[in-house]
GURO-63290 format. One record per residue (C-alpha): x, y, z. Coordinates in pm, 1 decimal. Example, Ala and Ser with C-alpha at 12.3 -4.5 7.8 and 13.67 -1.06 7.14 Angstrom:
BEGIN
x, y, z
1230.0, -450.0, 780.0 $
1367.0, -106.0, 714.0 $
//
This chain:
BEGIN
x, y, z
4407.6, -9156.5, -10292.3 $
4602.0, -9526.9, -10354.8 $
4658.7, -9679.2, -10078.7 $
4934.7, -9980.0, -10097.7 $
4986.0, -10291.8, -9848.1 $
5370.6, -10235.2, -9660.6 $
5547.4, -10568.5, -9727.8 $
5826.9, -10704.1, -9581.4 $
6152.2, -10830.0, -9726.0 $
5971.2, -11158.2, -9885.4 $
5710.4, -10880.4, -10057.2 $
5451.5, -11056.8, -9814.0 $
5160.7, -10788.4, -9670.4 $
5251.2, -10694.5, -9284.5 $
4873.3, -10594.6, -9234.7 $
4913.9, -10229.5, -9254.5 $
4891.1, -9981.4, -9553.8 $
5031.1, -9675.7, -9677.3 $
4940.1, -9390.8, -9929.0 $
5148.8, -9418.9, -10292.9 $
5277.7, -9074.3, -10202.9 $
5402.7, -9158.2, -9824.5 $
5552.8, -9482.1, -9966.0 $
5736.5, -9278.0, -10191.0 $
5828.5, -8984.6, -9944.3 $
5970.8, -9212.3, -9668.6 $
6105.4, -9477.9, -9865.2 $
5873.0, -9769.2, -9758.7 $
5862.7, -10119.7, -9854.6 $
5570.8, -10195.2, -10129.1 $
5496.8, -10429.2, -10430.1 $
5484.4, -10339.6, -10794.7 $
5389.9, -10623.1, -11065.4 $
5598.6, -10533.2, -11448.0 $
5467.1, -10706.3, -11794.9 $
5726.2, -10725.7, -12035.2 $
5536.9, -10775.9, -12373.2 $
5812.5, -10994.2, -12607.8 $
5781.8, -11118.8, -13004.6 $
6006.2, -11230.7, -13240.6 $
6075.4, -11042.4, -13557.8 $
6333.8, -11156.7, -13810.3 $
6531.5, -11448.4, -13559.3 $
6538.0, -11200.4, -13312.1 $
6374.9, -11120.1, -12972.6 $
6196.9, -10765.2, -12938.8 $
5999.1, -10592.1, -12627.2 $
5759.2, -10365.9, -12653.7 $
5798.0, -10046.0, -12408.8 $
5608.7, -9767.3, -12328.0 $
5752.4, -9423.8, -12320.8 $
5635.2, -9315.7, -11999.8 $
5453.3, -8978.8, -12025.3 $
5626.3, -8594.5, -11955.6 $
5404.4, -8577.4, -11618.6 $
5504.9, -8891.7, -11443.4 $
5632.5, -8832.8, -11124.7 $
5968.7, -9055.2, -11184.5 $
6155.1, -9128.3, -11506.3 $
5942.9, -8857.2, -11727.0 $
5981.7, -8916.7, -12105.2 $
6181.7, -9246.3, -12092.0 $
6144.3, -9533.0, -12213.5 $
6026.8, -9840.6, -11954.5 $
5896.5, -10171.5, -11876.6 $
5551.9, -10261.4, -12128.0 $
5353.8, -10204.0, -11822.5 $
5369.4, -10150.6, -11460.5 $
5183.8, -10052.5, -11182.2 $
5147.8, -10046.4, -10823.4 $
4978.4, -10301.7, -10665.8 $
4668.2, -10167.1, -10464.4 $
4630.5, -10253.1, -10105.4 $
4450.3, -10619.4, -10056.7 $
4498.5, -10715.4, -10425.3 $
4758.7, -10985.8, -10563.7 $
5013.6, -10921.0, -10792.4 $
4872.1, -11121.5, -11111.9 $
4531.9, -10936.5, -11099.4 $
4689.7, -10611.7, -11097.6 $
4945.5, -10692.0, -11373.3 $
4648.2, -10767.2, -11564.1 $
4473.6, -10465.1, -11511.6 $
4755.8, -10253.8, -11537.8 $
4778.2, -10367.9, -11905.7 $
4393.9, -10265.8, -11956.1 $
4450.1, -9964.4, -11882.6 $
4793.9, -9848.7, -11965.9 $
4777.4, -10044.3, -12298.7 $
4439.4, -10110.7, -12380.3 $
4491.8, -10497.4, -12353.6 $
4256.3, -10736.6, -12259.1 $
4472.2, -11031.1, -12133.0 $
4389.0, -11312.6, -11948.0 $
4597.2, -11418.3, -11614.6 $
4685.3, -11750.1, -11800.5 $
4799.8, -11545.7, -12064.5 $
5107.5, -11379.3, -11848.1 $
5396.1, -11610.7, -11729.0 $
5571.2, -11548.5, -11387.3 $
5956.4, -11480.3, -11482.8 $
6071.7, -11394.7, -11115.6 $
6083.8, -11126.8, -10868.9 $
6344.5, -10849.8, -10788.2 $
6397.2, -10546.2, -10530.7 $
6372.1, -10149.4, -10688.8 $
6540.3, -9978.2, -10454.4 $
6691.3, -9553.2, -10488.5 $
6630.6, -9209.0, -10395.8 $
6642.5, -8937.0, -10687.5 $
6496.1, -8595.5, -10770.1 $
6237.1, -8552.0, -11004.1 $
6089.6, -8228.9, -11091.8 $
6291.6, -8055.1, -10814.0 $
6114.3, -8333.5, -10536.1 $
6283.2, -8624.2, -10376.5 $
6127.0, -8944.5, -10504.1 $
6236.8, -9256.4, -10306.4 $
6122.7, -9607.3, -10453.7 $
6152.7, -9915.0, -10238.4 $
5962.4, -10210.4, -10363.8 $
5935.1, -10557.8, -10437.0 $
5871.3, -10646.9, -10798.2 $
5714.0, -10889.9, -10980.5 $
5755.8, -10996.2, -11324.1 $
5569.1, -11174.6, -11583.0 $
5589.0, -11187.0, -11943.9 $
5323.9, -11176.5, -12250.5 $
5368.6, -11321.6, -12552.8 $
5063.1, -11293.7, -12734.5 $
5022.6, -11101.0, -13070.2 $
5059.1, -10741.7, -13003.1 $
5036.2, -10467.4, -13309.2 $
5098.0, -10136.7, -13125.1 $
4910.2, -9929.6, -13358.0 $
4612.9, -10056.1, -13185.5 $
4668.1, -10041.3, -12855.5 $
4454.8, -9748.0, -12668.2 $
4678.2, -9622.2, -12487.3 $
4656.8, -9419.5, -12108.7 $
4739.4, -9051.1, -12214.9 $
4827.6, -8953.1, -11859.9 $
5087.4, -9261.7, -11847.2 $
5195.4, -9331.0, -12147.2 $
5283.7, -9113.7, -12440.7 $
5334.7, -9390.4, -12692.8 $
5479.6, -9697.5, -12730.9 $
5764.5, -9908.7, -12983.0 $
5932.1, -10247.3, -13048.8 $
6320.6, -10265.5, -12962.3 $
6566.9, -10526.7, -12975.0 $
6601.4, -10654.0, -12632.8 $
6957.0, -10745.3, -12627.7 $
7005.1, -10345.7, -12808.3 $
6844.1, -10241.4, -12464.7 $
7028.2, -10459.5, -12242.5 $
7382.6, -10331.2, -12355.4 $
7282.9, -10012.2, -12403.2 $
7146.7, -9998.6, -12055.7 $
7446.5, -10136.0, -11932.8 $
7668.3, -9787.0, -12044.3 $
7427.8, -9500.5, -12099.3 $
7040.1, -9422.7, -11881.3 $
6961.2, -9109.1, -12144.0 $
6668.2, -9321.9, -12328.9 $
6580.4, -9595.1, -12117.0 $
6482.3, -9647.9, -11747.8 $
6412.3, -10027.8, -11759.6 $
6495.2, -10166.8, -11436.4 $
6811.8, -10407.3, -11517.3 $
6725.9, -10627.1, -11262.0 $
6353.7, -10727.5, -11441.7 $
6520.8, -10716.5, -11810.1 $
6788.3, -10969.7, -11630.6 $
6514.4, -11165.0, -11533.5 $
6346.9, -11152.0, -11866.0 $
6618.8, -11252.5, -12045.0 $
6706.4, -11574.1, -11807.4 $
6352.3, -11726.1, -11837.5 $
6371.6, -11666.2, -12262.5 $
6712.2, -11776.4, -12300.0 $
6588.0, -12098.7, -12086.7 $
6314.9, -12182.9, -12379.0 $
6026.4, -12095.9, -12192.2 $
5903.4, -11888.1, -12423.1 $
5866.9, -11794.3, -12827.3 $
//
């Protein structure tokens, strides 16, 4: 069983922990860490995202953030981003490797597979830029079903009308987008 540090409001541990299922039953306060993986292809900006696979517990089939992952009780968020592109993706990164783009709140309640799944968490976001060819990434069957490059201003505006394809969180793309369109990156 995962076990995940409660956090309060500032995503800083409160000392106690909770199981990945109770945090997601009741609604409590926990910390995720999101990779957006970016290139440029002909002038323009593209992210890489995973199409989550048919048996995930939220968002089945859709397409989401590159990788993401809870964050285990007692680690830190950088670690865990890290490993959470090992083994969703198959990538060996380095922490230098991943830049910190900002952190935002995930908070709703929906049914998925006829349960009510309630997310709460604090967020963390970094961003990897290194060469990425997606036909060799190994990727985590039971996560991920397979992966593909998109536009990232295509998935911002269609985000911003229509949730059939895509369950990016807007808040983290947001964030994304600021840091890039401030030249930090590419």
């Amino acid at each position: 069983m995962e076990y995940l540090d409660i956090v309060d409001e500032n995503g800083t541990p409160v000392g106690e922990t909770v199981s990945r299922e109770d945090a997601h039953r009741y609604g409590i306060l926990h910390r995720t860490a999101h990779v957006w993986i970016v290139r440029k292809e002909d002038g323009r900006t593209q992210v890489l995202l995973q199409k989550r696979s048919i048996n995930k517990e939220s968002y089945p089939g859709m397409y989401d953030t590159s990788s993401a992952g809870h964050i285990p009780a007692g680690e830190e968020p950088l670690p865990s981003a890290v490993r959470e592109l090992k083994e969703e993706l198959g990538i060996d990164a380095d922490e230098t490797q991943l830049r910190y783009t900002g952190t935002f709140r995930i908070q709703y309640e929906k049914m998925f597979h006829g349960k009510l799944f309630k997310d709460n968490e604090i967020t963390r976001v970094y961003l990897y830029d290194a060469p990425v060819d997606a036909d060799d990434l190994v990727l985590q069957s039971s996560e991920v079903e397979s992966v593909a490059w998109f536009d990232i201003d295509e998935v911002w505006d269609e985000i911003q009308h229509c949730r059939d394809r895509f369950c990016v969180p807007t808040d983290g793309l947001r964030l994304l987008r600021e840091y890039i369109n401030k030249g930090e990156t590419l």
